[in-house]
DRENGUMAR-37783 format. One record per residue: residue in three letters; x, y, z of N, C-alpha, C in turn. Coordinates in steps of 0.05 Angstrom, whole numbers, plus 5000, padded with zeros to 4 digits. Layout:
N
ALAXYZXYZXYZ...
# end
This chain:
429
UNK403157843777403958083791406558193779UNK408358023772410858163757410458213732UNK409458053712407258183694407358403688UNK405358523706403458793712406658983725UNK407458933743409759003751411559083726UNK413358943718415058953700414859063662UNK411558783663411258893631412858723624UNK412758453629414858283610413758163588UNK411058183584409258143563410158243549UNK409958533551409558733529413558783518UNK414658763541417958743528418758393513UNK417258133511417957953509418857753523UNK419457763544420657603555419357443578UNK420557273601418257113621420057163647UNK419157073664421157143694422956853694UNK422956643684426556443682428156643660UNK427056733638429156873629429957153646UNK428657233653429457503674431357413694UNK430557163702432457153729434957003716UNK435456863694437656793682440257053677UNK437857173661439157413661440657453684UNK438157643708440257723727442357583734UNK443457243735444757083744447457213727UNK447257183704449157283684449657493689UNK448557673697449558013701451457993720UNK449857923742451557853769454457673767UNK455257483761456557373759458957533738UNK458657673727460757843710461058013719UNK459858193746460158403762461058343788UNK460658143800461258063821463858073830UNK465758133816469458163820469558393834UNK467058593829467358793849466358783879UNK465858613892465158463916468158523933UNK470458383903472758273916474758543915UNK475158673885476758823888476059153896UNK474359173896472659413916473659503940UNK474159373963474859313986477959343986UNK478459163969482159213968483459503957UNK481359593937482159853935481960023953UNK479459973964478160223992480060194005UNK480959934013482559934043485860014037UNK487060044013489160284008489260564013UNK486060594019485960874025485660934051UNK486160694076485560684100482260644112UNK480460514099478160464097478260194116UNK476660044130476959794138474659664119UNK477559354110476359294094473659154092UNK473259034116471558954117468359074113UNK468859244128466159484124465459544093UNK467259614081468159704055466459454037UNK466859234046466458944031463059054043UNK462159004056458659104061458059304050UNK459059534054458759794036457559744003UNK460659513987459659583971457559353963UNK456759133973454358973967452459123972UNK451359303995449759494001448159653976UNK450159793968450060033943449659933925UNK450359673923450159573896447159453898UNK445959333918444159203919442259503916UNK441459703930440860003932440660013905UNK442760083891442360163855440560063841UNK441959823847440859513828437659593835UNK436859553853433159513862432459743844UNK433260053854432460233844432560243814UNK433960123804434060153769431359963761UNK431859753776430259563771426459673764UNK426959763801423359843812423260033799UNK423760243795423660523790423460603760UNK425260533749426860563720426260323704UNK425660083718425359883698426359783672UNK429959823678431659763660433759543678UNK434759313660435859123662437659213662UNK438459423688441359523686442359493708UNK444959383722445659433746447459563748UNK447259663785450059873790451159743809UNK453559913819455459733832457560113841UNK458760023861461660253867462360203832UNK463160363820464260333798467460303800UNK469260143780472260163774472660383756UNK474560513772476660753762476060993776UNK473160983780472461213814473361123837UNK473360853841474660753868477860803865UNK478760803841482260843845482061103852UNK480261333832480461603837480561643865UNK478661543876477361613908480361473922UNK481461253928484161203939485861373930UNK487461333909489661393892490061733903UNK488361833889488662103874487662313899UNK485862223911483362433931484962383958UNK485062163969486862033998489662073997UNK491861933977493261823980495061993964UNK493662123943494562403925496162603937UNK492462693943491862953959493562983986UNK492462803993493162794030490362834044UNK488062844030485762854044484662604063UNK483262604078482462364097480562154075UNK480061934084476761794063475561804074UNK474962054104472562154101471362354094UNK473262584087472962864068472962764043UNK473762494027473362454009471062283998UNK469862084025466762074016465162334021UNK465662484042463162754031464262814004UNK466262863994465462943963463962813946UNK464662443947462362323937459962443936UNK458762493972456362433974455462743959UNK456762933958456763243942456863223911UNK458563063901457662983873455262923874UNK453962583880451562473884449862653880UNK449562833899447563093905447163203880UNK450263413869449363533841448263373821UNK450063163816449062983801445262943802UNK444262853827440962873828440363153817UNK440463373830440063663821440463683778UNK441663543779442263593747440463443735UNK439963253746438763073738435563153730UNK434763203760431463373756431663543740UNK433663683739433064003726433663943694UNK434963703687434663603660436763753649UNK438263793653441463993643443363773638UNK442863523647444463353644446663363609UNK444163323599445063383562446363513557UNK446463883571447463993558450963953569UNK450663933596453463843609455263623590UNK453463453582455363223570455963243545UNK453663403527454663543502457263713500UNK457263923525459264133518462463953531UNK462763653528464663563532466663433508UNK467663543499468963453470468763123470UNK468162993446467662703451470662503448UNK472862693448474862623441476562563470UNK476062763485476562693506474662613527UNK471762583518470662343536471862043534UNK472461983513473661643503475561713513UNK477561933508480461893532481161913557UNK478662053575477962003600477261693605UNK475461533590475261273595478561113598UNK479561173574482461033569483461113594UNK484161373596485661383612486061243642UNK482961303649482761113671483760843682UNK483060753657483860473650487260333642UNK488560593638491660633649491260653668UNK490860833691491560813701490360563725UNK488560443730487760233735490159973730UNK490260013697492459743690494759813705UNK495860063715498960113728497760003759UNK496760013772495660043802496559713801UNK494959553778494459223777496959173766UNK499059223761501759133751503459143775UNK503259393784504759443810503059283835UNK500259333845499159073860501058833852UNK500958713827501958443823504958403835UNK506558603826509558693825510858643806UNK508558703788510058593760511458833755UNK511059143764513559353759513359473790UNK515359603793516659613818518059923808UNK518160123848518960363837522160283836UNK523860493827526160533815527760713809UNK530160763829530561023828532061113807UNK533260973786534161103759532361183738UNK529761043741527160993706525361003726UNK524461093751522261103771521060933764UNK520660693747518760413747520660293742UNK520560073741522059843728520859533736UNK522359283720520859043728522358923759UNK519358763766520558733790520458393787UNK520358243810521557983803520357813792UNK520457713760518057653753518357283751UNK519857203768520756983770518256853800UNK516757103808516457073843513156973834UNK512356773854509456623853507656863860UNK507957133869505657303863505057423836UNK507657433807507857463792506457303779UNK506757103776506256903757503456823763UNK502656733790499556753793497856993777UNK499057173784497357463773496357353728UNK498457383727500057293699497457093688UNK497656813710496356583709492056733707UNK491756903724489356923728488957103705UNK490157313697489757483674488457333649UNK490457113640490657043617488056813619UNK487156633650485356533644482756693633UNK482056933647480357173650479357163618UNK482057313605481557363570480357083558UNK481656953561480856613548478556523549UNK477356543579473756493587473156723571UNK473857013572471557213558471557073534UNK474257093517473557033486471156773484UNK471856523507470156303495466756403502UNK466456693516463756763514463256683547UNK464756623569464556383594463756593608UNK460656663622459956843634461856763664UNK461657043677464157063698467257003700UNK467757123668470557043664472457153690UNK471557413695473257513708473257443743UNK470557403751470857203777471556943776UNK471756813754472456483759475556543753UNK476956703743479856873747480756803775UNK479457023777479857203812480156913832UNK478456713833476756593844478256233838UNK480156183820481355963808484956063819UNK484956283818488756383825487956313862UNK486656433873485956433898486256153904UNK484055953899484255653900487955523898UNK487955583879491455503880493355683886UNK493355923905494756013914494355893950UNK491855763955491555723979492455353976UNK492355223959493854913950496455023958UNK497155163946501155143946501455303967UNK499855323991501155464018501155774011UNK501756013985501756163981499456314008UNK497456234010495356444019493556294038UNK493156414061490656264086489056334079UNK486356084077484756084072482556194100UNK480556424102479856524118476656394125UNK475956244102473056074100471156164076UNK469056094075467656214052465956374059UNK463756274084461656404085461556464116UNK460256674129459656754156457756994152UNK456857024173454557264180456157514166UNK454657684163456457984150457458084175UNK459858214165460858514191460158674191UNK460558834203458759024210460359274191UNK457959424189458659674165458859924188UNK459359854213458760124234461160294223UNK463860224216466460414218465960614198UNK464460524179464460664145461860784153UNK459460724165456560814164455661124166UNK455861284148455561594158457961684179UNK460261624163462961774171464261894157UNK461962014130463062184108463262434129UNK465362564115465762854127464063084103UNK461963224110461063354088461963544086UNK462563784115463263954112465764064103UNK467063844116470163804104470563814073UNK469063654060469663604027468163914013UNK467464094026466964344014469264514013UNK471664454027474264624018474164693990UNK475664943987475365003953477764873936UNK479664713953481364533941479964223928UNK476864223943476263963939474364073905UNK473164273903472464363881472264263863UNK473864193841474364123827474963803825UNK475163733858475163453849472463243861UNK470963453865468163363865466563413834UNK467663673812466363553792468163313783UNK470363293783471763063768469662853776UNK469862763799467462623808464062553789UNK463862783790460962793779461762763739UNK463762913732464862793712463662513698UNK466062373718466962143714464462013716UNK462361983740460061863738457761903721UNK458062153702455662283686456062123659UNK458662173653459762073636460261723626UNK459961613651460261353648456361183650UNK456061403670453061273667451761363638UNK452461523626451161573603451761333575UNK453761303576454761133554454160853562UNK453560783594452260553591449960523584UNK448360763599445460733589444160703557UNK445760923548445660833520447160583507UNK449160473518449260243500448460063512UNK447060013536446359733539442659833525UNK441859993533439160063511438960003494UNK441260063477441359953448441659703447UNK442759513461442259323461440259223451UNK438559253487436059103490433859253470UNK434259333456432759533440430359693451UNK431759783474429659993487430060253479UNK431860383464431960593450428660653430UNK428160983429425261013415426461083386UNK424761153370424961193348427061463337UNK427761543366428661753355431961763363UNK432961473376434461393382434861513413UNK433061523431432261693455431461463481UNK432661443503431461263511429761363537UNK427661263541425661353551424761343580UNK424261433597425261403619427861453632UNK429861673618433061693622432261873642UNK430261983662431462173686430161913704UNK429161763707428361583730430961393725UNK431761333707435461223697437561333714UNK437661593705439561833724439261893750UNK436561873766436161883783436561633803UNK436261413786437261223797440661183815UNK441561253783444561193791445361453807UNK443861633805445761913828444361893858UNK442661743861441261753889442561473899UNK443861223885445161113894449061173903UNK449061343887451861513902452361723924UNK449661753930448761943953448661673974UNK447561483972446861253985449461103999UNK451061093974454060993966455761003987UNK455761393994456961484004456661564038UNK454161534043453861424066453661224085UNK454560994069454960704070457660654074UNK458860824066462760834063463960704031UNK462460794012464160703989464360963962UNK465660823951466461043926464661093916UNK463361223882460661263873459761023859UNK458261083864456560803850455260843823UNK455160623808454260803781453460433766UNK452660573739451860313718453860223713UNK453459953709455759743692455059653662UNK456859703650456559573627456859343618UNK457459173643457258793652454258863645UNK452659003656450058933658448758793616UNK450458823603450758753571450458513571UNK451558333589451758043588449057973600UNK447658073605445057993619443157883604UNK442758263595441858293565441658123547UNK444557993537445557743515443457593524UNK443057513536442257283553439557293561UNK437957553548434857563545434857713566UNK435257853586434058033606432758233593UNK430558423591429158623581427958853602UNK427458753626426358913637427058933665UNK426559083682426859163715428558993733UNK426258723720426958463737429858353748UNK430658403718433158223717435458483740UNK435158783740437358853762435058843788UNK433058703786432158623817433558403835UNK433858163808435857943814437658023824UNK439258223814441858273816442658403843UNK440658563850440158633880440658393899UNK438558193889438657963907440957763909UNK441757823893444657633894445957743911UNK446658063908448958213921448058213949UNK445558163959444758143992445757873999UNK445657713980446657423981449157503990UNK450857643971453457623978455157754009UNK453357844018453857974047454957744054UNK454257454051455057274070457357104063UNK460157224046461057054031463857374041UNK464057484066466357664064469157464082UNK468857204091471057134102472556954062UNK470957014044472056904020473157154011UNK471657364019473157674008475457674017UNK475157604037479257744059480757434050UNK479557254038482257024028483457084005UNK482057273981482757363958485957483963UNK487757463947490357553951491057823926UNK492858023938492258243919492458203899UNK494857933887495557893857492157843849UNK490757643851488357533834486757793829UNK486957973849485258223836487458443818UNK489558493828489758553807490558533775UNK490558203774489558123739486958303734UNK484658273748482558443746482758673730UNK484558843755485659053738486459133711UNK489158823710489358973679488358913665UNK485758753656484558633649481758853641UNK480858973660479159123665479659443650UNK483259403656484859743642484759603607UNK484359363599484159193573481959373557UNK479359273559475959343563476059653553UNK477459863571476460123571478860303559UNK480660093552481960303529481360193503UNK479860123501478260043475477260363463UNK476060533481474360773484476760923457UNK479460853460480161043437480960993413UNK479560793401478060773379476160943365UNK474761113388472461333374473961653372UNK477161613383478061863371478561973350UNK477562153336479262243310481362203306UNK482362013297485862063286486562203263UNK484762313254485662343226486062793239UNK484462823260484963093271486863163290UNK489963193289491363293309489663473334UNK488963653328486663793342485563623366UNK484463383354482863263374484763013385UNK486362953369487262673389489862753399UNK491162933402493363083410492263093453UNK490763243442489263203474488263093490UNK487462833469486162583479487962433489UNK491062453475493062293478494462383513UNK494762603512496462833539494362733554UNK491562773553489362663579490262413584UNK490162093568490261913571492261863593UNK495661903579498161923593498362023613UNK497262223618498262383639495862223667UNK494662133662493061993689495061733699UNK495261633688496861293702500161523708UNK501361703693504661753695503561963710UNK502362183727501762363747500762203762UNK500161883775497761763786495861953797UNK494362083786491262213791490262273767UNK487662213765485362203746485662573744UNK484162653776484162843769486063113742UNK488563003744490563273740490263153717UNK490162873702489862753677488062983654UNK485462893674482363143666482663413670UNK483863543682485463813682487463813662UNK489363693653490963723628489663823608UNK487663523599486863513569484663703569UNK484163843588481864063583482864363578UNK485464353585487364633581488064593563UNK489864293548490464263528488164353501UNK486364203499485464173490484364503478UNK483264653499482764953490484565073478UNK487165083484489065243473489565173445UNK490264893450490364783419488264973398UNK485664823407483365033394484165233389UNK484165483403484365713403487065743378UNK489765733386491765683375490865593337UNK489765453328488565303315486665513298UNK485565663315483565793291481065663293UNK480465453317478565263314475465343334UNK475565653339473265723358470665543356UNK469965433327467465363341467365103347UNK470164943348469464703358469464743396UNK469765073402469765103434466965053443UNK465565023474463565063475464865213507UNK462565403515462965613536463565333567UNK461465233569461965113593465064893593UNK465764823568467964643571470764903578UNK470565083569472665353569471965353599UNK469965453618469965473638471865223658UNK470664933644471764693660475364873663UNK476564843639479164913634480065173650UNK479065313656479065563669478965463705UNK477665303706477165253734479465013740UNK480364913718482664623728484464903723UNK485165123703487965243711488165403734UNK485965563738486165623778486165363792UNK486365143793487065043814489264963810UNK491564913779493964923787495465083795UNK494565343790495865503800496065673823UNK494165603835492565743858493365473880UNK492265263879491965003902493664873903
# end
């Protein structure tokens, strides 16, 4: 029946390697169980709910990529939309997190709409590729600042507004301690580097008295506080505008670059370097952010953990079916969520801000033009803390430069519009 189901014949593979797989996927994604929740609940979210939410969505994605799409890909709340969604949308703005999940669930939406109508392409084409890799980076600053300051490894300051803070203090040094194990397991290849991190600081922060231990396992809590308490109507203000595409942005953009590179991977790409099945893909991951968001969590989207699966022989559906099943598993493991202490997650962080500034590597350096803007996007997200105003910079920047430059046809109409629509809202909102 899985067979006939999946097609593991015809991709190679058998169901112990599928479910190995999934084990591997899961276990390198799983940090988002822990630090998911701790983000949400900065934004006044209860964390607990937040902790079901996002096993929920993730399990939701995961099946649907699996059943539907039949790619060894899983999803999860994604990192750097969950800071967006606290940081920048709540805590920014001044908006509630529940005008800020209806914008979720209003991205989600376009996102599906784009999806059917197959425009997706042209959206992500007319995005300069210079500042797609520095939207990744950037994120990932600003992620690494959130996880430095979580730790207290910098501290605000009213002469240099940051500065170091006590780095002599056992939340310091744990953080420090979990980071560096994190890198060490990845390099030796140790699937779940980053939860046996998370998951090893915690253990000896609860030895040396540092931290109460709350238990491991109990029935789940209840998801009632978060369950359909998005505000929809609310997130249609025309101040939220713009930060519902950022939204859809950020998720189009990130689901795209996984789909294609974990495809390439598993060598499910076609001959034409096209992978097949990419709207039951898309539709996957945007009907789980619609899902996401009625559940009480940030958007949900592909992981590019899901790579380690892959390594490890996953080919087909199966292996994010596993991955589903784990994450239902994990419903029962939230009195281990609330023992986690903020330092162990955020090594995560910078660890995670490590990973995705890799992305600017694929900038032109050798074109002022292009990495001038890539650079102002990057910076300006972690030193403005909001993604948003980051992705509003480098899209103003970036045109003028052009223009200025003599460089019209590296413009395309819809990215001019983006830039047109981030400069009415600084100046207007």
């Amino acid at each position: 029946m899985l067979d006939r189901l999946f097609g593991l014949t015809d991709h190679g593979t058998t169901v112990k390697r599928e479910v190995m797989a999934g084990a591997t996927t899961f276990l390198t994604m799983a940090y988002i169980v822990f630090v998911n929740p701790s983000i949400l609940a900065d934004a006044g979210i209860d964390r607990d709910a937040a902790f079901v939410a996002t096993c929920l969505a993730a399990a939701f994605g995961s099946a649907v990529m699996g059943l539907w799409a039949n790619y060894p890909i899983a999803l999860a709340p994604g990192m750097g939309v969950n800071a967006f969604f606290a940081y920048s949308i709540v805590l920014g703005m001044g908006y509630s997190w529940q005008i800020a999940l209806g914008a979720v669930f209003w991205s989600g939406v376009v996102f599906v709409i784009l999806s059917l109508a197959k425009v997706r392409e042209a959206i992500i084409n007319a995005i300069p590729q210079s500042l797609k890799m520095a939207i990744a980076a950037g994120i990932g600053f600003f992620l690494g600042s959130i996880g430095l300051t979580n730790a207290g490894i910098i501290v605000a300051n009213e002469a240099t507004f940051v500065g170091p803070g006590d780095l002599t203090s056992a939340p310091v040094l744990l953080a420090v301690f979990s980071f560096v194990v994190m890198v060490a397991l990845d390099h030796r290849k140790v699937p779940g580097a980053i939860i046996i991190g998370i998951l090893l600081t915690t253990a000896i922060a609860v030895l040396l008295g540092f931290q109460d231990m709350g238990g491991v396992a109990s029935l789940p809590p209840s998801v009632e506080p978060t369950f359909l308490q998005m505000d929809i109507m609310g997130a249609l203000e025309i101040g939220l505008v713009t930060v519902i595409l950022s939204l859809l942005f950020i998720d189009m953009f990130d689901t795209a670059g996984t789909l294609i590179a974990t495809s390439h991977a598993a060598g499910l790409l076609d001959e034409q370097g096209r992978l097949p099945r990419m709207s039951r893909a898309l539709l996957a991951d945007s009907s789980a952010t619609v899902v996401g968001a009625g559940l009480g969590t940030s958007t949900t989207t592909s992981y590019i953990e899901s790579l380690s699966g892959i390594r490890a022989g996953g080919r087909t559906g199966l292996t994010a079916v596993v991955v589903a099943g784990l994450f239902l598993l994990a419903l029962f493991l939230a009195p281990l969520a609330g023992t986690v202490p903020a330092y162990a997650t955020a090594a995560a962080l910078v660890y995670v801000a490590c990973l995705m500034a890799g992305s600017l590597r694929e900038v032109d350096w050798h074109d002022v033009t292009e990495f001038a803007p890539a650079v102002v996007t990057a910076l300006s997200m972690p030193l403005t803390f909001s993604i948003s105003e980051g992705i509003g910079f480098g899209f103003i920047v970036f045109v003028l430069i052009k223009v200025l430059a003599g460089r019209w046809g590296d413009l395309n109409p819809i990215g001019v519009i983006v830039a047109l629509l981030f400069a009415m809202k600084f100046a207007y909102l």
